[in-house]
C-alpha positions as CSV (number, residue, x, y, z in Angstrom):
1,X,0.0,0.0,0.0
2,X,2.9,2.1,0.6
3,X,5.6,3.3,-1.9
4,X,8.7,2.7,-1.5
5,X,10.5,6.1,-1.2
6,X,7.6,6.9,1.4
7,X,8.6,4.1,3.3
8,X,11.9,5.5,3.1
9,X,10.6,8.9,4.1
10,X,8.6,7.5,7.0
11,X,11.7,5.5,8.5
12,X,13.8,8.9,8.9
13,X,10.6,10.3,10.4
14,X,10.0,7.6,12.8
15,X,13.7,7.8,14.1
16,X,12.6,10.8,15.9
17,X,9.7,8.5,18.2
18,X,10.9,9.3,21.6
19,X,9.0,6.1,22.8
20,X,7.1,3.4,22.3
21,X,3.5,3.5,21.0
22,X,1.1,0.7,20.3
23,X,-1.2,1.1,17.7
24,X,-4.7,-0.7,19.0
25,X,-6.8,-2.0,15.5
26,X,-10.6,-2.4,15.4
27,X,-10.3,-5.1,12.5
28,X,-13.8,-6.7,11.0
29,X,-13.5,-9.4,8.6
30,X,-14.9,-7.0,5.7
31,X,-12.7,-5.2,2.8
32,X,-11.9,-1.9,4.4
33,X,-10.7,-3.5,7.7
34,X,-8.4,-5.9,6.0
35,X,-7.2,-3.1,4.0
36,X,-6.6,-0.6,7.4
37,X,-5.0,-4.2,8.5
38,X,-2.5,-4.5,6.2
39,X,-1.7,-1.1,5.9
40,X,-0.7,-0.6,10.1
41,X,1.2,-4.1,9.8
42,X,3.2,-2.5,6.8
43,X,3.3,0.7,9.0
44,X,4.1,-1.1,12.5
45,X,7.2,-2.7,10.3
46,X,8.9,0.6,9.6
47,X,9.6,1.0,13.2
48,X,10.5,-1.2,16.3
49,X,9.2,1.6,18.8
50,X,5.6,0.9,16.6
51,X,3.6,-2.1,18.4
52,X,0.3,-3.5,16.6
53,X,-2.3,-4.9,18.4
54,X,-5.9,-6.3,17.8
55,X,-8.8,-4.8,20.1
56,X,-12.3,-3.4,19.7
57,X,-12.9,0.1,19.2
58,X,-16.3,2.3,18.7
59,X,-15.8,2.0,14.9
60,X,-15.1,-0.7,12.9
61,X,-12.4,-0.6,11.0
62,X,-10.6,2.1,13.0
63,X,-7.3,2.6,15.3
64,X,-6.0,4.3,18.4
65,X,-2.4,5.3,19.8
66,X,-1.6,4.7,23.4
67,X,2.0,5.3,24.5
68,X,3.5,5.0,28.3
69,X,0.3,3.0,28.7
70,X,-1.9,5.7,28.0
71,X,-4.4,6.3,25.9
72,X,-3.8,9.6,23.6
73,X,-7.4,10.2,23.0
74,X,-6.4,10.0,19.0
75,X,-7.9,7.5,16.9
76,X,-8.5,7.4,13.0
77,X,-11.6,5.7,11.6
78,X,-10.4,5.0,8.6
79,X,-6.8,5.1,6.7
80,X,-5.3,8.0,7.0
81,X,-3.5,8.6,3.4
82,X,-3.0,11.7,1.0
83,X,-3.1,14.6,2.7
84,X,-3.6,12.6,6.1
85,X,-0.4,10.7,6.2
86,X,1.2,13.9,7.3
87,X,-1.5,14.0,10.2
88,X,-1.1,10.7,11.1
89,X,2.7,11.0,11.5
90,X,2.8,13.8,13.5
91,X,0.2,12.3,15.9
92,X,2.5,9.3,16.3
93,X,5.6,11.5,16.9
94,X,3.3,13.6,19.5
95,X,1.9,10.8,20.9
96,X,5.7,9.1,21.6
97,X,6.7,12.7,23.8
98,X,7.8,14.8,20.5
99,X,6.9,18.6,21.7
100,X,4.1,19.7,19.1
101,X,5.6,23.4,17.4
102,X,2.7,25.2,19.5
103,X,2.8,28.4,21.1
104,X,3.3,28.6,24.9
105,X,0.4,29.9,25.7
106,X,-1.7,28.0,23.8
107,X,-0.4,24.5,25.2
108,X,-1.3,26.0,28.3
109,X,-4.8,26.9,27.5
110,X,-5.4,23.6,26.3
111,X,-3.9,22.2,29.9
112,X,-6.0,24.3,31.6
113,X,-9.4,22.9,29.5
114,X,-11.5,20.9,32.5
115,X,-14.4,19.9,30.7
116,X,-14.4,16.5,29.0
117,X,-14.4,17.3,25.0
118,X,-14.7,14.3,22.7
119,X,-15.0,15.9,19.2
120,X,-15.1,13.8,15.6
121,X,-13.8,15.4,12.3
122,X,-15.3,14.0,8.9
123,X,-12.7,14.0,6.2
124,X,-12.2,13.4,2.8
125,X,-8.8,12.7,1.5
126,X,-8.5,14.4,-1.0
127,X,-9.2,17.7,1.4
128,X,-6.5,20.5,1.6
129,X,-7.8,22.0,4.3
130,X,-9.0,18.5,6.9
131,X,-5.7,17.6,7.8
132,X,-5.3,21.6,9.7
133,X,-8.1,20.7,11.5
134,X,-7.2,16.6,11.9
135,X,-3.9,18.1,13.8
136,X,-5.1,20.7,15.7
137,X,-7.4,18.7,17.5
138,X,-4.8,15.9,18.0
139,X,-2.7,18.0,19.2
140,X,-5.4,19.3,22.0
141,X,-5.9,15.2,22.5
142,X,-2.6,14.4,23.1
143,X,-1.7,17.6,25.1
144,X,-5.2,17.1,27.5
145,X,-6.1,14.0,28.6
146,X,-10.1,15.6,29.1
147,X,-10.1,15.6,25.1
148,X,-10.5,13.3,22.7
149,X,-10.8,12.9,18.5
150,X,-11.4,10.9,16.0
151,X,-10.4,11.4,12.3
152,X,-13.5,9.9,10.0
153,X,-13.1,9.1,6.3
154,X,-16.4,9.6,4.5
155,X,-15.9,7.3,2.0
156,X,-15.2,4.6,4.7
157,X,-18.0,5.5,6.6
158,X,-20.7,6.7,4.1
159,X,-23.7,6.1,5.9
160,X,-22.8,8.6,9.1
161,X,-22.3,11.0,6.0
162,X,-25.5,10.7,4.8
163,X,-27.6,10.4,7.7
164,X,-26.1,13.7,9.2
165,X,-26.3,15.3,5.4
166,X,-22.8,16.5,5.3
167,X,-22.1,18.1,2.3
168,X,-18.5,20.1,3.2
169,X,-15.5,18.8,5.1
170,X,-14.1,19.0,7.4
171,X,-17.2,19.1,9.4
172,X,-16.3,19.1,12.6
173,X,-18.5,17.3,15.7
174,X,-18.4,17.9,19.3
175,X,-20.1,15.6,22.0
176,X,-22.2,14.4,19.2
177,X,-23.4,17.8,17.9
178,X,-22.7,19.9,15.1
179,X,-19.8,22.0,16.1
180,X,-17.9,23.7,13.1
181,X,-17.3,22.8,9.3
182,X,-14.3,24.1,6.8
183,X,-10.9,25.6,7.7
184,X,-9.9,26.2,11.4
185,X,-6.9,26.6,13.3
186,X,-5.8,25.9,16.6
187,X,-6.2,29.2,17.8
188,X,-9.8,29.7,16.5
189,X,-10.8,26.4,17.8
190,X,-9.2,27.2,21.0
191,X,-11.6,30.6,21.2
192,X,-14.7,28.9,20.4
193,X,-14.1,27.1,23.7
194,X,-12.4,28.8,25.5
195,X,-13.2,32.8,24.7
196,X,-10.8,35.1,23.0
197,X,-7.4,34.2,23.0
198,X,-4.7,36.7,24.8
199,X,-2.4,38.2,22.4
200,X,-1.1,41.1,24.2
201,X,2.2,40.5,24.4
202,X,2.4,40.8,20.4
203,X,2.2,44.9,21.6
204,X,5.6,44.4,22.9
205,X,7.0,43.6,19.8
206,X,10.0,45.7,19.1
207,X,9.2,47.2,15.9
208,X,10.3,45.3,12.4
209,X,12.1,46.4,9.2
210,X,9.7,44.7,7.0
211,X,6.5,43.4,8.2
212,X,4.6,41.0,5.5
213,X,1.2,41.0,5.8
214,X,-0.1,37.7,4.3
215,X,1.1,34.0,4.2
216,X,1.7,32.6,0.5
217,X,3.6,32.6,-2.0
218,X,4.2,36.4,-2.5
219,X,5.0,36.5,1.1
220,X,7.5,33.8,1.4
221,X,9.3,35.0,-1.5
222,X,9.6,38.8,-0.1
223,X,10.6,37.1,3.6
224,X,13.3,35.1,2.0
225,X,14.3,38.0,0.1
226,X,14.3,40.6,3.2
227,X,15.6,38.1,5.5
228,X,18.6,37.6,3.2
229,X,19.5,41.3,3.4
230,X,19.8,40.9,7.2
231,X,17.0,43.4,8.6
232,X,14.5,42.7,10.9
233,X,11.6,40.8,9.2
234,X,8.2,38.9,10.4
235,X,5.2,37.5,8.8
236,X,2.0,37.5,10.5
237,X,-1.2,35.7,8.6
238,X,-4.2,33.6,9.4
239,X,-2.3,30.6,7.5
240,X,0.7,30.1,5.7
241,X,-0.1,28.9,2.1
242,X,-3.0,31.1,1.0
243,X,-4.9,29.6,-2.0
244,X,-1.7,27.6,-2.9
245,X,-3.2,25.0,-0.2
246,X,-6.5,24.7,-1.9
247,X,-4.9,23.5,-5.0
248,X,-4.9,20.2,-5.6
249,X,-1.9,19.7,-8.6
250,X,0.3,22.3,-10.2
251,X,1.8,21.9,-13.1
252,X,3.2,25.1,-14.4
253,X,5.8,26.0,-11.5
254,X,9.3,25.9,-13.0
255,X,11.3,22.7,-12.0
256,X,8.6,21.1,-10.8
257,X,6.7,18.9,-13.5
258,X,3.5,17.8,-11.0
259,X,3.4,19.1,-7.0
260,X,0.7,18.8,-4.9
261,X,0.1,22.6,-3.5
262,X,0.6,21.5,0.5
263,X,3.4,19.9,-0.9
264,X,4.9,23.1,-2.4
265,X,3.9,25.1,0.7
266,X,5.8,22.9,2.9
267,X,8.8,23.2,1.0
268,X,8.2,27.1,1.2
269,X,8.1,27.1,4.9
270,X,11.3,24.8,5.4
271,X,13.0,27.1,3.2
272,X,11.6,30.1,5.7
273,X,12.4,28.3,8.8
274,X,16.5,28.5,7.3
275,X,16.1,32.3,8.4
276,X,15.3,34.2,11.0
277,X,12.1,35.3,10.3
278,X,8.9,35.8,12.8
279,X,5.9,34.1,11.7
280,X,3.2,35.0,13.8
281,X,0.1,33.0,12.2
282,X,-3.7,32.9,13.3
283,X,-3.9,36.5,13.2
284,X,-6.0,38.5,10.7
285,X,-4.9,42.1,9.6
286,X,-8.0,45.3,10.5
287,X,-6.4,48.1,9.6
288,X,-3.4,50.2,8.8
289,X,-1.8,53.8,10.0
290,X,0.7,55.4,9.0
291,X,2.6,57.5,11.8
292,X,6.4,57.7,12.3
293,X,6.1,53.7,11.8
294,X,3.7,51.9,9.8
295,X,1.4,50.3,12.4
296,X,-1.1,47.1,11.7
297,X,-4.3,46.8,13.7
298,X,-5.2,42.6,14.1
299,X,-8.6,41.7,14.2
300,X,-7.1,40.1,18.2
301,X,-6.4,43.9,19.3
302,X,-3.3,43.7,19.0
303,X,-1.0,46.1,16.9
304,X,2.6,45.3,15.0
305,X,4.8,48.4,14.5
306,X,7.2,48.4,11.7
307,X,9.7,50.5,9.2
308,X,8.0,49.0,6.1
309,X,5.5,46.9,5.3
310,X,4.6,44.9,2.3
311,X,0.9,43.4,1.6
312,X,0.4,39.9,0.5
313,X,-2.5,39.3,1.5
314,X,-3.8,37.7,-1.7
315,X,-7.5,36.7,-2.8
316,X,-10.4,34.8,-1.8
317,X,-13.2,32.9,-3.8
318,X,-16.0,35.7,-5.2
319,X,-19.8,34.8,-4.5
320,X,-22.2,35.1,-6.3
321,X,-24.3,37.3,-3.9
322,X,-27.8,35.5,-5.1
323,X,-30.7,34.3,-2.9
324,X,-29.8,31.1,-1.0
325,X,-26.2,30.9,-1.4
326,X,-25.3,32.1,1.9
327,X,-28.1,29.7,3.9
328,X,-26.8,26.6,2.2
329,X,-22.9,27.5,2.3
330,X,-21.7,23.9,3.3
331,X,-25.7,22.7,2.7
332,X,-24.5,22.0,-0.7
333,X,-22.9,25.4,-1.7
334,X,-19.2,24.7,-1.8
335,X,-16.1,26.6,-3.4
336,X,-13.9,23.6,-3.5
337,X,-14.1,20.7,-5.7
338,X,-11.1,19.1,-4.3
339,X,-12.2,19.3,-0.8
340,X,-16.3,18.7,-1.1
341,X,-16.6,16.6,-4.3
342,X,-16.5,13.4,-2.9
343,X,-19.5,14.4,-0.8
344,X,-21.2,14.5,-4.1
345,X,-20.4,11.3,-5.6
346,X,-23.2,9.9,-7.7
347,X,-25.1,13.2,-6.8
348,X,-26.3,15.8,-9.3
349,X,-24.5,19.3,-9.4
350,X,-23.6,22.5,-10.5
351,X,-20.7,24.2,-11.8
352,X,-21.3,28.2,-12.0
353,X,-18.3,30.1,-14.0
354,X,-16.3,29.2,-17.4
355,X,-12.9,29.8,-16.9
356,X,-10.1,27.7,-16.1
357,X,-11.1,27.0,-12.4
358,X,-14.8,26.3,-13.5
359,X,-14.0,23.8,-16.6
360,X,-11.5,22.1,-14.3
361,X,-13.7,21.6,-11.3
362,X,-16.5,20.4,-13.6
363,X,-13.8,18.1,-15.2
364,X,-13.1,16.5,-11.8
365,X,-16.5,16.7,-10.6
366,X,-17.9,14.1,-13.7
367,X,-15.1,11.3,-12.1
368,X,-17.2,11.3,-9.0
369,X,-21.0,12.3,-9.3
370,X,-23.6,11.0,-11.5
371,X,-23.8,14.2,-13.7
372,X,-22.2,17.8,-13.6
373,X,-24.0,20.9,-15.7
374,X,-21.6,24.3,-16.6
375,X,-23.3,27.5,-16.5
376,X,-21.9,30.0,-17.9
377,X,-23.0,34.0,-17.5
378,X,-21.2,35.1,-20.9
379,X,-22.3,33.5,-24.2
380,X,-18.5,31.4,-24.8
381,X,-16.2,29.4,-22.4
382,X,-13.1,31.9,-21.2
383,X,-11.4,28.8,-20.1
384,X,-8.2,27.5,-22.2
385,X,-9.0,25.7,-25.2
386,X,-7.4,22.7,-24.2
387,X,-9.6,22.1,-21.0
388,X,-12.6,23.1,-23.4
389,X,-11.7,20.2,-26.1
390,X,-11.7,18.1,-22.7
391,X,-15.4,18.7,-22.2
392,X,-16.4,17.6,-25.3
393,X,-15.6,13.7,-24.4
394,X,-17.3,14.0,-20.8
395,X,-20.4,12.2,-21.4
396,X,-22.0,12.9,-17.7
397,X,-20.7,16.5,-18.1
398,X,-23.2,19.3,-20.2
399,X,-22.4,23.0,-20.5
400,X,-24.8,25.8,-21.0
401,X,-23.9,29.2,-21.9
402,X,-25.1,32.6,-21.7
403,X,-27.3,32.2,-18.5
404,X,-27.6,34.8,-15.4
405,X,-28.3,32.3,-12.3
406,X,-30.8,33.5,-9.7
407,X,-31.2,31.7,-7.2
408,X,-30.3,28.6,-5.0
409,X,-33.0,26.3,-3.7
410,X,-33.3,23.7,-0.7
411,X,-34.7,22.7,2.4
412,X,-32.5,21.6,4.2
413,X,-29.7,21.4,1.7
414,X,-29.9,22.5,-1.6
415,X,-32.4,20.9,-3.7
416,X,-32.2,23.6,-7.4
417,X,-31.0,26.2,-9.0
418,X,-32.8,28.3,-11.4
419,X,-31.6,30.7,-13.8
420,X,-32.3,33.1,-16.8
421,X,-31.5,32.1,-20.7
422,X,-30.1,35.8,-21.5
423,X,-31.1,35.5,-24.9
424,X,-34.7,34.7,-24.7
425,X,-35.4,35.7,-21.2
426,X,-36.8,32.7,-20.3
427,X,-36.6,31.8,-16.6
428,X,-35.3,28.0,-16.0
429,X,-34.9,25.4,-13.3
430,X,-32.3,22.7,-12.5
431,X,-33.0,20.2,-10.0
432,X,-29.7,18.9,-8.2
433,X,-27.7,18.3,-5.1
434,X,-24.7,20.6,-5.2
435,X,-23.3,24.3,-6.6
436,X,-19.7,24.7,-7.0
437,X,-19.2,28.4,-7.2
438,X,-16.0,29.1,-9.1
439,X,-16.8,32.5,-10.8
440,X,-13.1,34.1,-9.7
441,X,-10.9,35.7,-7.1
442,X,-11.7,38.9,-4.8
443,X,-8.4,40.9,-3.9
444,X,-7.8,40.3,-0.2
445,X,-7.6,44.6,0.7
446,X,-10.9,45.1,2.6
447,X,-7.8,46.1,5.1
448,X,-6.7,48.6,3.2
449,X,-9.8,50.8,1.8
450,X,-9.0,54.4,2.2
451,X,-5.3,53.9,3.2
452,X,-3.5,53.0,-0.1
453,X,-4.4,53.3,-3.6
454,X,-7.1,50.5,-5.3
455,X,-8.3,49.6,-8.4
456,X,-12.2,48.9,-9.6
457,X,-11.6,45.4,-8.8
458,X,-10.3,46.3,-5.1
459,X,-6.5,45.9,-5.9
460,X,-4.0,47.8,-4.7
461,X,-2.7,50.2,-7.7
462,X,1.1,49.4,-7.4
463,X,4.4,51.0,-9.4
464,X,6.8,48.7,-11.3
465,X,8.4,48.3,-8.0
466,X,5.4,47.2,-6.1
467,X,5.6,50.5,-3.8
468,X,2.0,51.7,-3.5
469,X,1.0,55.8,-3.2
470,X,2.0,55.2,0.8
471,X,5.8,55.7,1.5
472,X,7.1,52.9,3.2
473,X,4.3,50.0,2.0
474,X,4.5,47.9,-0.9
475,X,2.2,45.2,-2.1
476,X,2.8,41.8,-3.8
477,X,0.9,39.0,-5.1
478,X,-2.9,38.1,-5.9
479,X,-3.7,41.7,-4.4
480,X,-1.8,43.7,-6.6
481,X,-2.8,44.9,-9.8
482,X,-1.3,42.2,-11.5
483,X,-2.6,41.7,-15.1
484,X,-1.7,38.0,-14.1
485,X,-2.1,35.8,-11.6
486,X,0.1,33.1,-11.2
487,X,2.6,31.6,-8.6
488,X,5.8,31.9,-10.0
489,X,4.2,35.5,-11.0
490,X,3.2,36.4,-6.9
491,X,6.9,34.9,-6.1
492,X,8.2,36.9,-8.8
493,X,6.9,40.6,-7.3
494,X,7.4,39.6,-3.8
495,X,11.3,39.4,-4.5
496,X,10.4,42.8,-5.7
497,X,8.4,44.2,-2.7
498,X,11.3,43.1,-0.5
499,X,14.0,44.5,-2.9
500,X,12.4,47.7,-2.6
501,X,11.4,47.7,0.9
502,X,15.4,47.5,1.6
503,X,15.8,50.7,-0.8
504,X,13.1,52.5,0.7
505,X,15.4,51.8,4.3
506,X,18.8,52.7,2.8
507,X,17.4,55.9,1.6
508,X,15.1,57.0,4.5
């Protein structure tokens, strides 16, 4: 089941187990347990500080880890590969004594947690966005013994799926209730339980020579660059790997013929942890002033004082603003096909938008549900010609063009969609199970209304050296007027930001 090179891979990574842990199997004598079976007995092999054992466990198939005979409170129904694997490592290295790369203060918090917590986390595995969630909440396991998760794989357990109509993932269950769905961190699940997290003593930050404000590629790229110069330099984001982590393959970034995008980000943030750079992540930018220094507000109260400061702060998926969208959001409104597809599988959707990101999610979409309709707004596809031609041999897959889409119709998740032939004026109706809105990016800048220049589409009007009309800030990336928007392009004009952030000091 495993490769060889990972098994490679996981050998170094399993040098580092502290101490022993035993892995305790719920097998059944069906398919999916033997599979889970033999991949833990070709896992437990990789390591002699890995024990397998037989036992029974809530879930058939699933798995536990105990170490220093105790239990971790982790457990994964189901087998936790693709983006999981990385999860399921790092819960083995935690669980053996391995320090998880948490904030102080937050371990504490999570010590001081006295009420029993037992929360499940439906996945799918081909999710970007599950395994932040998976680890944050085996981390708070492992770290508190009043807390407890399980990891669940959809497609191993279908019917739970269906019979508590998720639609989006990860959707997130606490005590057996409905507790949060789609991207969290540790610190914002932290908050929900906890209140407001304490971030005063980001205040007390000496002021920087470059603060970045945003977390992918643009950002790394002017961090590397600044650091590299030797001035004082920090990042602070909500997450590191903006929209990069959303994407499931990339196969236009030089030297690379086919990554993964939370395989590209990781090798981003290695590169970042060579230098000394502060990354300061969970926190969301408010505002910006300009005094003496350039001063960011965060969403937390807190406020970052630096010399310069260069936005990254990227884009986000644009909505369609119509009636229903908003009350079934993760009810059968999703934004990401790689994520929330397999929730769909022999399901009838939706695809709104005909660019590249609409044609390709439709594309996807046909592998996995029983049909998959384009709709279009403008009268031709403005999506490549080669993912066009593609289409055409989909037979589960029919596009219609030229069509203003009204509004989104459900119960209790979405049931329709009806929309307007702009030709004839004739209103229309769709039944199905699913929308995929992929109509687009939104610049990232709602941050920055009124303090620097922006454009009719919200992005910040920048000069060839990416220095906006505010001395001292610079923007890079997805948020700049960039005719376009690529990775190797946001990488590109971050070098710049930074290279001209380390003018701007010489000179002033």
């Amino acid at each position: 089941m495993l490769e060889a090179d990972i098994k490679e891979q996981l050998k170094e990574y399993f040098q580092l187990l502290e101490a022993n842990v035993l892995i305790k199997a719920s097998i059944g004598s069906d398919q999916k347990s033997k599979e889970m079976h033999s991949f833990l007995k070709e896992l437990a092999s990789l390591s002699s500080k890995l024990e397998l054992k037989e036992t029974s466990l809530a879930r058939t198939p699933s798995f536990s880890l105990t170490a220093a005979g105790q239990e971790t409170g982790v457990s994964f129904a189901g087998i936790p590969l693709g983006h999981e694997l990385n999860s399921l490592v790092l819960a083995l290295l935690q669980a053996s004594g391995r320090e998880p790369k948490v904030e102080a203060k937050l371990i504490k918090q999570i010590k001081n947690i006295e009420q029993e917590y037992n929360f499940e986390t439906y996945i799918s595995l081909s999710c970007n966005n599950c395994p932040d969630v998976v680890q944050a909440l085996n981390i708070m396991s492992i770290i508190n013994p009043n807390i407890t998760h399980t990891m669940i794989d959809g497609a191993f357990f279908k019917g739970e799926v269906e019979e508590k109509s998720i639609l989006a993932v990860p959707a997130i269950y606490l005590n057996g209730e409905f507790f949060k769905s789609g991207r969290l961190t540790l610190t914002k699940i932290l908050e929900h339980l906890v209140g407001k997290i304490d971030n005063s003593e980001l205040n007390e930050k000496d002021p920087y020579d470059v603060l970045i404000v945003g977390g992918g590629p643009a950002a790394a790229s002017a961090a590397i660059y600044a650091a590299r110069k030797g001035i004082k330099t920090a990042i602070v984001a909500e997450r590191f790997g903006g929209q990069v982590l959303d994407t499931a393959e990339i196969e236009n970034f030089i030297g690379q013929k086919n990554i993964e995008g939370s395989k590209l980000i990781s090798k981003f943030k290695e590169h970042i942890e060579d230098y000394d750079i502060d990354l300061i992540l969970s926190q969301k930018a408010k505002s910006l002033e300009k005094n003496e220094l350039v001063e960011l507000e965060l969403e937390s109260g807190a406020v970052l004082k630096s010399k310069t400061l260069i936005a990254a702060t990227g884009a986000s998926w644009r909505q369609l603003n119509i009636p229903g969208e908003a009350e079934f959001k993760n009810k059968g409104v999703a934004y990401c096909p790689h994520c929330d597809g397999p929730m769909f599988e022999d399901k009838d959707v939706a695809v709104i938008g005909g660019g590249n990101s609409g044609v390709e999610a439709a594309i996807d979409l046909a592998g996995i549900a029983k049909s998959v309709t384009l709709l279009e707004f403008l009268p031709e596809l403005k999506a490549d010609q080669v993912l066009q031609n593609r289409l055409e041999e989909i037979d589960n897959l029919k596009v219609i063009k030229n069509v203003d889409c009204q509004e989104i119709k459900g119960t209790d998740t979405v049931n329709a969609i009806s929309y307007v032939e702009r030709d004839s004026g004739q209103k229309q109706e769709l039944d199905l199970d699913g929308v995929f809105v992929q109509i687009g990016l939104k610049a990232n800048t709602d941050w920055l209304k009124d303090k620097v220049e922006l454009n009719q589409y919200g992005e910040i009007i920048t000069t060839a050296n990416q220095s906006t009309n505010l001395a001292g800030v610079f923007a890079a990336g997805d948020c700049a007027d960039s005719i376009y928007k690529q990775i190797v392009i946001s990488i590109g004009s971050g070098a710049s930001a930074a290279l001209a952030a380390f003018d701007y000091l010489i000179r002033n």
